[in-house]
C-alpha positions as CSV (number, residue, x, y, z in Angstrom):
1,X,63.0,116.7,106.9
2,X,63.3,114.0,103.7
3,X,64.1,110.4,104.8
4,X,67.5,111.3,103.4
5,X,68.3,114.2,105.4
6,X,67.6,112.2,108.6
7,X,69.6,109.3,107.2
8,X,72.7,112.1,106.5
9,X,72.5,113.0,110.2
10,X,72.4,109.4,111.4
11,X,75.6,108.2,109.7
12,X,77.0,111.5,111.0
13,X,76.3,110.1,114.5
14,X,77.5,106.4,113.3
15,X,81.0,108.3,112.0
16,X,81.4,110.6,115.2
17,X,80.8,107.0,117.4
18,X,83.1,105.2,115.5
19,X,86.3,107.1,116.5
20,X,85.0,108.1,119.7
21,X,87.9,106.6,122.7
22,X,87.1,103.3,124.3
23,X,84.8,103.0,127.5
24,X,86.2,101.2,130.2
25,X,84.6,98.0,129.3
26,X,86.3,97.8,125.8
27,X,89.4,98.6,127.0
28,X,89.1,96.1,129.8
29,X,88.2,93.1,127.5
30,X,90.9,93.4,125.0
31,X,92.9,93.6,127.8
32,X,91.8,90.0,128.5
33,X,91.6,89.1,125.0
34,X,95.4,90.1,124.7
35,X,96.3,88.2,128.0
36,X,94.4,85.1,126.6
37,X,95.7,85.6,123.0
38,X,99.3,85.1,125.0
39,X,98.4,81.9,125.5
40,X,97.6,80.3,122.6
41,X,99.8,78.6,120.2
42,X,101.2,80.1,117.1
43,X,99.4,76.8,115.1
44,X,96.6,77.7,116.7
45,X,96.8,81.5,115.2
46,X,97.8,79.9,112.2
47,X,95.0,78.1,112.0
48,X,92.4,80.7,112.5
49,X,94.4,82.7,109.8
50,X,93.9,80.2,107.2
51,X,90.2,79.6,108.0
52,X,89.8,83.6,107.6
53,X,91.9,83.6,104.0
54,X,89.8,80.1,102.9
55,X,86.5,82.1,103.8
56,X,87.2,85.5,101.8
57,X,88.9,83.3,98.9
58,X,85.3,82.1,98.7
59,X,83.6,84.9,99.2
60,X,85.8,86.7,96.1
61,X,85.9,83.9,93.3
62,X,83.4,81.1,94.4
63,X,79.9,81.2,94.1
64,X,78.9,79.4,97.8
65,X,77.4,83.2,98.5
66,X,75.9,84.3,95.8
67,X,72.4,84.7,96.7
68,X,69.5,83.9,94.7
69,X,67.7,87.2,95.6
70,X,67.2,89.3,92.8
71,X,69.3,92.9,92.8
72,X,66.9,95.2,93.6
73,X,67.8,98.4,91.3
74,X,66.1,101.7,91.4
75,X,64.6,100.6,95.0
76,X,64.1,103.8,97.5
77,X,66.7,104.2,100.0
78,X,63.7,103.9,103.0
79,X,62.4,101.2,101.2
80,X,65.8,99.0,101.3
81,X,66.5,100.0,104.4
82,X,63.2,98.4,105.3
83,X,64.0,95.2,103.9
84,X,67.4,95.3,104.6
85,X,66.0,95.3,108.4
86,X,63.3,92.5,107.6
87,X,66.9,90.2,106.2
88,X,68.7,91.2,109.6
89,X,66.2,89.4,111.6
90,X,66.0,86.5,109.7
91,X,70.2,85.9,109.6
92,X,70.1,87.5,113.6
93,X,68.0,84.4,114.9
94,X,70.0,82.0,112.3
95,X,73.2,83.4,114.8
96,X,71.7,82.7,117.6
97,X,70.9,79.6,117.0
98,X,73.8,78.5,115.8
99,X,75.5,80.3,119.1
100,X,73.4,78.6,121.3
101,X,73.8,75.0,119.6
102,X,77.8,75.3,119.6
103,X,77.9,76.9,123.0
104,X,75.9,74.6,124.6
105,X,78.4,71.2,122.6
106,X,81.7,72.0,124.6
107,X,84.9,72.9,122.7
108,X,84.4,70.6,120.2
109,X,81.3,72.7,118.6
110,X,83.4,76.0,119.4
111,X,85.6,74.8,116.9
112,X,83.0,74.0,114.1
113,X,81.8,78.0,115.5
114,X,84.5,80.1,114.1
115,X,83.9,79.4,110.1
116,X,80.2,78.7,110.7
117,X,79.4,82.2,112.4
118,X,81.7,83.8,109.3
119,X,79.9,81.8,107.0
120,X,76.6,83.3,108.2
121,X,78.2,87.1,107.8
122,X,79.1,86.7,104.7
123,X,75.7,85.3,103.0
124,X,73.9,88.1,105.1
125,X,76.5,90.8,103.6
126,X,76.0,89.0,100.0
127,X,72.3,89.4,100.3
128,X,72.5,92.9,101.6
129,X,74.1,94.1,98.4
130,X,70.9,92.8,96.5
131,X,69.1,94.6,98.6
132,X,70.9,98.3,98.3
133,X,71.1,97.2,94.5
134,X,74.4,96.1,94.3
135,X,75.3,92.4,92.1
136,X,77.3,90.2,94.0
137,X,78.3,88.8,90.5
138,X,80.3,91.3,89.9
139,X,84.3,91.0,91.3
140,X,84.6,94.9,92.8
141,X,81.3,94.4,94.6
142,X,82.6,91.0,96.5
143,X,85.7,93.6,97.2
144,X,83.1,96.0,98.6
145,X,81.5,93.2,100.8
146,X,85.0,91.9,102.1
147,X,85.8,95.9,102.9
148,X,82.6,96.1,105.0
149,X,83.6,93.4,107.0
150,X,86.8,94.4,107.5
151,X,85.7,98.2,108.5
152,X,83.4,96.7,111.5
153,X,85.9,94.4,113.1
154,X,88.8,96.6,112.4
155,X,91.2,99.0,114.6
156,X,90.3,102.7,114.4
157,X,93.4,103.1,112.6
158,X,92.4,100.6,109.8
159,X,88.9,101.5,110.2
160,X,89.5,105.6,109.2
161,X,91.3,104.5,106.3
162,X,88.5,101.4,105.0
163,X,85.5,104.1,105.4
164,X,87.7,106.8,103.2
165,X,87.9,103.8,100.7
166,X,84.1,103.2,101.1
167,X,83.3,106.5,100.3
168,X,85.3,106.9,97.3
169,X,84.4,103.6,96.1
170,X,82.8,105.4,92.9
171,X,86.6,106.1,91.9
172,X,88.2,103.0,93.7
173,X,86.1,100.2,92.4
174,X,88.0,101.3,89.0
175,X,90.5,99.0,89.5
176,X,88.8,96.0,91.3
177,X,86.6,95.6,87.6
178,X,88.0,92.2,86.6
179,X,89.5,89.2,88.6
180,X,92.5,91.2,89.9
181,X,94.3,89.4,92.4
182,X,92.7,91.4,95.7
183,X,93.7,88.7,97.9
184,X,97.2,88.9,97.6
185,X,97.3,92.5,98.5
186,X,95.7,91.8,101.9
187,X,97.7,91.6,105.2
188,X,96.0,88.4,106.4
189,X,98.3,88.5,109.7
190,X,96.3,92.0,110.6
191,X,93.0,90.7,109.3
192,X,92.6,88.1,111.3
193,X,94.7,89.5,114.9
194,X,91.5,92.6,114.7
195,X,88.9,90.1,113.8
196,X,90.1,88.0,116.8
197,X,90.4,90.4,119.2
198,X,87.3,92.0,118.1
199,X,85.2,89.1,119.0
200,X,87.0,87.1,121.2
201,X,86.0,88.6,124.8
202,X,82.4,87.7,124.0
203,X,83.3,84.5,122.7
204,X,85.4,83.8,125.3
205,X,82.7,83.2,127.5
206,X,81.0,80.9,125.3
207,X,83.3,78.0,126.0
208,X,82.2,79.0,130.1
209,X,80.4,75.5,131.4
210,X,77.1,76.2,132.2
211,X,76.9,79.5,130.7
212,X,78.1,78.5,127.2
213,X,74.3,78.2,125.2
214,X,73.5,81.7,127.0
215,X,77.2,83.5,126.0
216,X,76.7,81.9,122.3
217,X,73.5,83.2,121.7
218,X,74.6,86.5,123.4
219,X,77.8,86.9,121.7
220,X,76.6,85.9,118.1
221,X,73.9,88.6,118.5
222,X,75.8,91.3,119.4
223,X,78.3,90.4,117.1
224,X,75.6,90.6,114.0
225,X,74.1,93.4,115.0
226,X,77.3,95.4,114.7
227,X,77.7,94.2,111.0
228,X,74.5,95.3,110.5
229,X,75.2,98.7,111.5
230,X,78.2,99.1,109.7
231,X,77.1,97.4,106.5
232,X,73.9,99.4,106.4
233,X,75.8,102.8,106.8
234,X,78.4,101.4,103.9
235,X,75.6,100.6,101.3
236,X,73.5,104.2,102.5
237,X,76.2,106.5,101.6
238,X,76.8,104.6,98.5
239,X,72.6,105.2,97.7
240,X,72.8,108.7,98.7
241,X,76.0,109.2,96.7
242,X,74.6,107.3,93.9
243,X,71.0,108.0,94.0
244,X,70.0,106.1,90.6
245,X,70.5,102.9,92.5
């Protein structure tokens, strides 16, 4: 079997785990997470919103991401999926760090958390493009970046429709080839209720006293690692689609 066969059958698993109905734990935490989300006030949600919409603003027409790897064109699929691995383990300790710290500082630092840890996706997903080939200097491939992080924290509803998008992206990214205004199509309100309740059981349990470091570094881990699967599977279907990457 060639490395891309097995890679066909893996995202096959990925795809079939993706839509599969939630366990009992999932469905028991964003139980919680609605209970808490109850609780909080609408400035609050307002707040979290903007953050989201001033961090993909960024991400789509500032250069703060832009990394200063070089695009890596013509690389073998197993060969950027090495790397891309070796650049997971580098940003995975950078998140648990940064859990730890803000989990072990109170509420205070779980304030500074929220834009921090999306800071950190976004310069992992930004290098991960140069990696699979991709130039994060051009518009429809911050579009592409903004859509992989949107597929992982989405609902399954969302989610079906972000990975058809993905793997049409050949036709799609058409129309994302100058500075169209992408960020006035998105529905902020949804992007940032899924991203919330997508993380917020795990992070939760970072603002626990005494347990805080510990649910941080826990939390931002898992949380990583889940973009990395998703981002991985994006920009591999994309390679074997497109093998002269």
């Amino acid at each position: 079997m060639s490395y891309e066969q097995q890679v066909r059958k893996e995202i096959a698993v990925w795809e079939h785990n993706m839509f599969k109905p939630a366990g009992w734990l999932e469905k028991t935490s964003k139980s919680i997470s609605q209970r808490v989300n109850q609780l909080i006030p609408p400035k609050m949600h307002q707040i979290i919103t903007t953050t989201i919409r001033t961090i993909v603003r960024t991400a789509l027409f500032g250069a703060e991401y832009t990394p200063k790897r070089p695009v890596q064109r013509g690389i073998k699929l197993e060969t950027a999926d090495q790397e891309a691995n070796q650049l997971f383990r580098l940003y995975q300790k950078i998140a648990v760090a940064e859990g730890a710290g803000t989990g072990a500082g109170g509420l205070v630092l779980n304030a500074v958390d929220f834009p921090a840890f999306i800071a950190i996706k976004m310069k992992f997903l930004f290098e991960l493009a140069h990696v699979y080939g991709y130039d994060t200097k051009v518009f429809s491939e911050r579009v592409f970046t903004l859509k992989v992080f949107q597929m992982t924290f989405a609902s399954p509803h969302n989610r079906a429709k972000i990975l058809h998008s993905i793997k049409q992206w050949h036709i799609e990214q058409e129309q994302w080839a100058s500075d169209t205004p992408y960020a006035n199509t998105l529905d902020w309100e949804t992007f940032q209720i899924e991203y919330r309740d997508a993380i917020d059981f795990r992070k939760m349990l970072q603002m626990v006293p005494g347990i805080g470091a510990l649910a941080g570094a826990w939390a931002n881990y898992t949380i990583l690692e889940e973009l990395r699967e998703f981002a991985m599977n994006a920009y591999r279907l994309r390679k074997l689609n497109d093998p002269e990457r």
